[in-house]
C-alpha positions as CSV (number, residue, x, y, z in Angstrom):
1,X,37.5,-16.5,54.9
2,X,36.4,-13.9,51.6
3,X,34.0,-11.4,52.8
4,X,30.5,-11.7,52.3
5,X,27.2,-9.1,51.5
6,X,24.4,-10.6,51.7
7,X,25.4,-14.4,50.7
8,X,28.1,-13.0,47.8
9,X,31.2,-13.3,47.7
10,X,33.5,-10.5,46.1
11,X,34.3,-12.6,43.7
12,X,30.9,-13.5,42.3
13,X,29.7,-9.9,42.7
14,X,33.1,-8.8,40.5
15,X,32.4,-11.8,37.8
16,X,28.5,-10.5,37.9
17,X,29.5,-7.2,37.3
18,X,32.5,-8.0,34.7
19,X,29.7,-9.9,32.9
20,X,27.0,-7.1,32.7
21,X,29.8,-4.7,31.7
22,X,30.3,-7.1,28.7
23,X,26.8,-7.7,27.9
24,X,25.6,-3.9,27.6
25,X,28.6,-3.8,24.8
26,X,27.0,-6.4,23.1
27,X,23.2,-5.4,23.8
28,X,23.6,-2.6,21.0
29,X,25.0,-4.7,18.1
30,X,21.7,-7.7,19.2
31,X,19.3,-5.3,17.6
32,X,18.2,-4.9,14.0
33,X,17.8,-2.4,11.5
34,X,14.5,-1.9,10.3
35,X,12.7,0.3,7.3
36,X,13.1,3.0,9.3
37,X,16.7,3.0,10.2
38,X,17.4,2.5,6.1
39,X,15.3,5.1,5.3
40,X,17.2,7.2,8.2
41,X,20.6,6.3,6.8
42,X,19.8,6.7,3.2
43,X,18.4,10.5,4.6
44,X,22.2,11.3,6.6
45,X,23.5,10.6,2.4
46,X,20.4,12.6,0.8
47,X,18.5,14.7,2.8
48,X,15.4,14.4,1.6
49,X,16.0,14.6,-1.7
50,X,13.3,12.8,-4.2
51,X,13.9,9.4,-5.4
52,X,12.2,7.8,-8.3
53,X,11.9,4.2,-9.3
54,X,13.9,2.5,-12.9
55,X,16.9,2.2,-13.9
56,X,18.1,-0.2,-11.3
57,X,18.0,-3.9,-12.1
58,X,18.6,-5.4,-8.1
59,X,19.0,-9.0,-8.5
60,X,18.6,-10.9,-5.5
61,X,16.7,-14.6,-5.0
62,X,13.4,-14.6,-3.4
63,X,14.7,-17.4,-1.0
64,X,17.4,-17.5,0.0
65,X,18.3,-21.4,1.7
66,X,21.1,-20.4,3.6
67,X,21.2,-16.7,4.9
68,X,25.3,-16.7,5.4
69,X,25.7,-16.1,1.6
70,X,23.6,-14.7,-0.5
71,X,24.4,-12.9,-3.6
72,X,23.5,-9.8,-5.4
73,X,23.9,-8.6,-8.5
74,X,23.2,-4.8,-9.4
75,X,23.1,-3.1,-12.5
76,X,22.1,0.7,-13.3
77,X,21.2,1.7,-16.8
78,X,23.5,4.6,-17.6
79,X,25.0,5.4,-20.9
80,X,28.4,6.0,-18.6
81,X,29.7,9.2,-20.6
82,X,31.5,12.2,-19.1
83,X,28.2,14.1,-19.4
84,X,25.9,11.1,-17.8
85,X,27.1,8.1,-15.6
86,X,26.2,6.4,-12.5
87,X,28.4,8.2,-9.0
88,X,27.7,5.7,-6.4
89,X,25.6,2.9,-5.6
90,X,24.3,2.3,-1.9
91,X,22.6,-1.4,-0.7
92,X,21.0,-1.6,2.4
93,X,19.6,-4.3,4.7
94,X,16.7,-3.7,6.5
95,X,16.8,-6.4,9.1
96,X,20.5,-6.7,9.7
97,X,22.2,-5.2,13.1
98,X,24.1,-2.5,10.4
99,X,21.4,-1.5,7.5
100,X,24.8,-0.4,5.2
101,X,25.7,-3.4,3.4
102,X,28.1,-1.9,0.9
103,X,28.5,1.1,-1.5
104,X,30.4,1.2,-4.9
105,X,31.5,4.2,-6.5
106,X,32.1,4.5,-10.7
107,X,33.0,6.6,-13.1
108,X,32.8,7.2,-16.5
109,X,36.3,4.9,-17.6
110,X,33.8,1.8,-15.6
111,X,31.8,1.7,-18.9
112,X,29.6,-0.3,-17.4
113,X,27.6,0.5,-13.7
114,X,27.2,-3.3,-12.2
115,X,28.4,-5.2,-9.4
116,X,28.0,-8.4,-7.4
117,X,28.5,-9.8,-4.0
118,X,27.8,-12.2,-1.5
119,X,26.1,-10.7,2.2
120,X,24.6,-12.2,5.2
121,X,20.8,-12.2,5.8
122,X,19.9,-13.0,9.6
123,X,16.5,-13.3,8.7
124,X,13.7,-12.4,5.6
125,X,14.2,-9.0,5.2
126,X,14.4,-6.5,2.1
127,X,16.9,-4.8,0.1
128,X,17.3,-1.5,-1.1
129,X,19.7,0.0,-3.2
130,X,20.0,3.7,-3.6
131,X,21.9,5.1,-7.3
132,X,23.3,8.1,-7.7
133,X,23.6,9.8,-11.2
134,X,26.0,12.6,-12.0
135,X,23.5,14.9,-12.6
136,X,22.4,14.4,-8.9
137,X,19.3,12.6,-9.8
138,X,18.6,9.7,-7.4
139,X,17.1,6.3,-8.2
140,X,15.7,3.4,-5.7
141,X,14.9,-0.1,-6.1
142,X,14.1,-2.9,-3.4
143,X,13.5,-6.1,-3.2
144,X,12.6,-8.7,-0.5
145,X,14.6,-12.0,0.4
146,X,13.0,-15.0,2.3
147,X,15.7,-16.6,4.0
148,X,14.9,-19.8,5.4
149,X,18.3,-20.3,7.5
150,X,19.5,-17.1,9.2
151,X,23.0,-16.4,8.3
152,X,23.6,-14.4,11.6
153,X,23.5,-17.0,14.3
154,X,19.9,-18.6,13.4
């Protein structure tokens, strides 16, 4: 006869436990990003270096049907020369579990600073996207996405 404590057996203590193990792993990675945390990531890049508005065109739809693919386009006016071009580009997610999204980097040989992809929304949240210039100048734009279907889950 298994031993019991209080009406449970080791066996149901050991699955309860085995299951609350694997639920605090996935307790972190359940929560979502919010302005803050962007603004905090954005700062571990930047320190708190000033950024100004322009030169970014972020191209994202206002609603988005379907969260688990939705594209954006970005494009940074920059005469991409030796002397003046576009370093990196950072897009964040404000109300996805990981605010990084992705980050390109160019050069002057990309003659042009623009990219696209596809990310997943899990629910109406905004965008921001950070450009850096060679000169170190930094340049923000944002953008907010209505998505009607989350792509994470909902």
């Amino acid at each position: 006869m298994p031993s019991q404590i209080a009406g449970l057996t080791r066996r149901s203590t050991l699955t309860a436990g085995a299951l609350a193990a694997f639920a605090s792993l996935l307790a972190p990675r359940l929560a979502f990003a919010d302005e803050k945390t962007v603004m905090a990531e954005i700062k571990k890049l930047y320190g708190d270096k000033p950024m100004a508005e322009g030169k970014i065109k972020l191209d994202v739809p206002e609603i988005a049907e379907n969260g688990l693919v939705v594209p954006v386009n970005v494009e940074v006016e920059s005469p991409m020369t030796e002397a003046d071009y576009v370093k990196a580009v950072h897009i964040y997610a404000d109300g996805n579990p990981q605010p990084g999204i992705v980050s390109y980097s160019f050069t002057p040989a990309c003659g042009k600073a623009s990219a696209a992809t596809r990310m997943r929304l899990a629910q109406t949240q905004n965008i921001v996207c950070v450009a850096e210039m060679s000169n170190g100048a930094l340049h923000m734009a944002k953008a907010n996405v209505k998505v009607t279907i989350g792509g994470c889950g909902g």
